[in-house]
BAPA-618783 format. One record per residue (C-alpha): x, y, z; residue in one letter; residue number from 0. Coordinates in steps of 0.25 Angstrom, whole numbers, plus 2048, in hexadecimal, padded with zeros to 3 digits. Layout:
N
    xx    yy    zz   resn   resi
     X     Y     Z      A    NUM
...
REM end
This chain:
230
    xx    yy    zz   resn   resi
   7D8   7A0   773      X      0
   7CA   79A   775      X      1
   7BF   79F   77C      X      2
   7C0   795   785      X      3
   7CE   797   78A      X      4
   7CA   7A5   78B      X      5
   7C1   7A1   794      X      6
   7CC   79A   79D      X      7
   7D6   7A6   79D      X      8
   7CB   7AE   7A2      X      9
   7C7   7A5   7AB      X     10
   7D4   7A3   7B0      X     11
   7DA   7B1   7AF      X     12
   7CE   7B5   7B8      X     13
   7CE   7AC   7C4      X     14
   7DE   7AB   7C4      X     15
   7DF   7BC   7C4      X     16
   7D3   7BA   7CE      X     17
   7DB   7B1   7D8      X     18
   7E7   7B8   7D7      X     19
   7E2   7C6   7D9      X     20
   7DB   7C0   7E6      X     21
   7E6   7B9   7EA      X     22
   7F0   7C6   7E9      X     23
   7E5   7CE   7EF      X     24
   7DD   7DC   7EF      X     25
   7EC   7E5   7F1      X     26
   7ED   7E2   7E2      X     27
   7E0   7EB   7E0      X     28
   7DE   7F3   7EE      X     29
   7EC   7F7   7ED      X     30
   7F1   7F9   7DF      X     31
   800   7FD   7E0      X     32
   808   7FE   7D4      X     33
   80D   7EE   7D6      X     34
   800   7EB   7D8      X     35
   7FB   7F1   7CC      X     36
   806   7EB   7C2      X     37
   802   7DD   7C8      X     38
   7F2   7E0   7C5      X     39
   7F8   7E4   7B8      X     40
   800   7D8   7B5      X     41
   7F6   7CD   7BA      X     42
   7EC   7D4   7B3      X     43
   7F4   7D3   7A5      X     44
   7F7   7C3   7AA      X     45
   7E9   7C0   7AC      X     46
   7E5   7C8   79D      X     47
   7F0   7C1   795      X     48
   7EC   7B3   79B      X     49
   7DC   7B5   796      X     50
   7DF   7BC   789      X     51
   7EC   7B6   783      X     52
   7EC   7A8   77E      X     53
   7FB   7A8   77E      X     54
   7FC   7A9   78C      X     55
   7FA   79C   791      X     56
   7EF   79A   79E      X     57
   7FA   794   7A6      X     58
   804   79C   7A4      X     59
   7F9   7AA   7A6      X     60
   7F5   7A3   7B4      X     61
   806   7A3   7B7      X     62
   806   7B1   7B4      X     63
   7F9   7B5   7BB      X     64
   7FD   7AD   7C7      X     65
   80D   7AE   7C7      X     66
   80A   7BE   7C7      X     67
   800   7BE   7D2      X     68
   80B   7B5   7DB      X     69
   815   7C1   7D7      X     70
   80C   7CC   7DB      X     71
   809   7C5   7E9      X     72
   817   7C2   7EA      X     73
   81B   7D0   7E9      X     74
   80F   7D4   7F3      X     75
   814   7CA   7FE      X     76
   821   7D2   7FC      X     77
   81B   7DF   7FC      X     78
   815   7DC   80C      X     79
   823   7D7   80F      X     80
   82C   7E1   80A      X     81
   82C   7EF   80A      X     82
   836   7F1   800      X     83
   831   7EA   7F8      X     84
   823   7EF   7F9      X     85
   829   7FD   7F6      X     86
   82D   7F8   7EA      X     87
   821   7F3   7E5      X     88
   816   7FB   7EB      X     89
   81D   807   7EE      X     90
   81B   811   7FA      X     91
   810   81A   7FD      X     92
   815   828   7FB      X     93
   811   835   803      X     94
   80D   840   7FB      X     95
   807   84A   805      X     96
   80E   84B   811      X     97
   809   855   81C      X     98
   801   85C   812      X     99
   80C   85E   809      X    100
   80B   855   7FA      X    101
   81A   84F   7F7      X    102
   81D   854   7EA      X    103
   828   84C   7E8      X    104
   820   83E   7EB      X    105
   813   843   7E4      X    106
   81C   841   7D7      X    107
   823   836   7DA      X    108
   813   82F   7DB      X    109
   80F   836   7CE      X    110
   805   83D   7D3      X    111
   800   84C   7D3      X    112
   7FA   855   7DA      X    113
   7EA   851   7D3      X    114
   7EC   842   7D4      X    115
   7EF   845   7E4      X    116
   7E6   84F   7E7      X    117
   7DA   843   7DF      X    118
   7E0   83A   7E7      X    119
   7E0   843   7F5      X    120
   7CF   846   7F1      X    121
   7CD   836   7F1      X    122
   7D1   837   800      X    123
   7C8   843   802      X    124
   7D4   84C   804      X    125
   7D3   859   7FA      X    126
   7DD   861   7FC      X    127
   7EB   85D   7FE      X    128
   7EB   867   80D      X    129
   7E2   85B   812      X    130
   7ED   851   812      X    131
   7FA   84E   81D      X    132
   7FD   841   814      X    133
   7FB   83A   806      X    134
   800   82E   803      X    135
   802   828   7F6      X    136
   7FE   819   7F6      X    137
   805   80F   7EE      X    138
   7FA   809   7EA      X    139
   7F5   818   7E3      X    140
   7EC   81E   7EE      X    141
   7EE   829   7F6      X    142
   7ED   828   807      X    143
   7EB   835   80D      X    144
   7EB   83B   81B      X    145
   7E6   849   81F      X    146
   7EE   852   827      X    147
   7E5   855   836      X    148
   7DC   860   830      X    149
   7D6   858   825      X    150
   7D5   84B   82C      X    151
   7C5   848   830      X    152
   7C0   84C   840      X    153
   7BE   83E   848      X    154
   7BD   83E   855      X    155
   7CC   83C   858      X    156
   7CF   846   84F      X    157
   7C6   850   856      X    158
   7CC   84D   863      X    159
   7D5   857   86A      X    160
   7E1   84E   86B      X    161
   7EA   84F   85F      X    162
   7F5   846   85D      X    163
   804   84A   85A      X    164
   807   849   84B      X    165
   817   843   84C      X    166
   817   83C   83E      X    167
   80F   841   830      X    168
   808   832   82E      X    169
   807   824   833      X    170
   813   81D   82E      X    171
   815   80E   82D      X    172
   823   80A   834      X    173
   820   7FB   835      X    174
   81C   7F3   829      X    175
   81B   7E4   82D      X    176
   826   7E4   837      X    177
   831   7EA   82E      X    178
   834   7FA   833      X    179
   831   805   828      X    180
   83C   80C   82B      X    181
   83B   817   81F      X    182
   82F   81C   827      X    183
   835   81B   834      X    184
   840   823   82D      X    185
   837   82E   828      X    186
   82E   830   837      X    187
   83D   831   83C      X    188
   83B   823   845      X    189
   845   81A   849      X    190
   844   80A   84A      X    191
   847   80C   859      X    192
   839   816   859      X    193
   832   80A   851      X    194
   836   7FF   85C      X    195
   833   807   868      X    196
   826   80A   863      X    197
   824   7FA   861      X    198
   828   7F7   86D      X    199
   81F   7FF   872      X    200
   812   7F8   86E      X    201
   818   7EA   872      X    202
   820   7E8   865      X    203
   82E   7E2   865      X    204
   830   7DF   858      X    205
   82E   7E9   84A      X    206
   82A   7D9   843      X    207
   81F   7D9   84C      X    208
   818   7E7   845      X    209
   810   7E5   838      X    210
   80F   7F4   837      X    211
   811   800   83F      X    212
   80E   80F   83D      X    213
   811   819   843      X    214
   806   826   845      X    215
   807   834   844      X    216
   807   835   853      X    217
   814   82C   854      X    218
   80B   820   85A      X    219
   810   812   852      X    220
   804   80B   84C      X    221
   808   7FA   84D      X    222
   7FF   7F0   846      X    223
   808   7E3   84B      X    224
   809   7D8   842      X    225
   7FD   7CD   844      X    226
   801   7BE   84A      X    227
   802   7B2   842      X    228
   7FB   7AA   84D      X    229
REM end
């Protein structure tokens, strides 16, 4: 290989990976699942083989870089459009402490232990495990926390004499782009009938017409209604 196709590989290999990682976006660096991660590992070997290997041809380096980045986008569109599908390839968050209590069983089934969360916990100023009501393992690695009532800073609602009625343990989606979740409306112990009730409540006649919904520890539904095309 010359110097001066060298040059044009590395010229090439740059810009292409450049414009596709813009075009696929920041989830692919904000948000680093383990699909995520295997596609920033393949287009990153792509992009090495086309500027180092002279047997790699340019055009058939650039169809690599370009068909994989199509593929990865492809399976991104699918992942908003399909829960099932996005369970398979990202995963779902897992709880591992509940109401103060860690979950043995699922802390095992993340691989981590007890120092790995406790680290974890101090990254979210949180430094003893009685601080916590809930811990959610991310998929993307990280670790959301939510401090029970005595831990939690004072504001000004807080230090209010009004306290509200604690029904359910956590804010727990139960509309994900107009399709129902009903494996948590399963485990709050809801029913559909609950869920529309609710909806028509607020004006809303139609579960299509939600782009999320949530329901709060008070047993108030949060509902973020999907935005017109007009």
């Amino acid at each position: 290989m010359g110097l001066a196709e060298l040059l044009l590989r590395i010229t090439l290999g740059f810009f292409v990976l450049f414009t596709l990682t813009r075009i696929m976006g920041s989830k692919e660096i904000s948000q680093m699942t383990f699909f995520n991660f295997v596609s920033a590992i393949a287009i990153g070997s792509i992009s090495a083989s086309l500027v180092i290997f002279s047997d790699v041809s340019i055009r058939n380096g650039l169809i690599a870089l370009v068909g994989w980045a199509i593929f990865t986008l492809l399976l991104g569109y699918g992942d908003i459009k399909s829960h099932r599908l996005r369970k398979i390839t990202t995963g779902d968050p897992q709880i591992v402490i509940r109401e103060g209590r860690i979950a043995e069983d699922t802390l095992r089934k993340t691989r981590l232990d007890l120092e790995e969360l406790n680290a974890m916990l101090r990254e979210k100023d949180v430094f003893s495990i009685k601080d916590v009501d809930y811990a959610i393992f991310e998929t993307n690695g990280k670790l959301s926390v939510l401090k029970n009532e005595l831990a939690q800073p004072l504001t000004k609602k807080s230090s209010g004499n009004v306290t509200q009625a604690k029904i359910f343990p956590i804010p727990t989606a139960l509309i994900l782009d107009g399709k129902i979740h009903h494996t948590n409306l399963a485990k709050l112990n809801l029913g559909e009938s609950w869920l529309n009730q609710q909806l028509q409540h607020a004006g809303i006649t139609s579960v299509v017409e939600v782009f999320y919904a949530e329901v709060q520890q008070d047993g108030t539904l949060h509902i973020d209604q999907k935005e017109n095309d007009s």
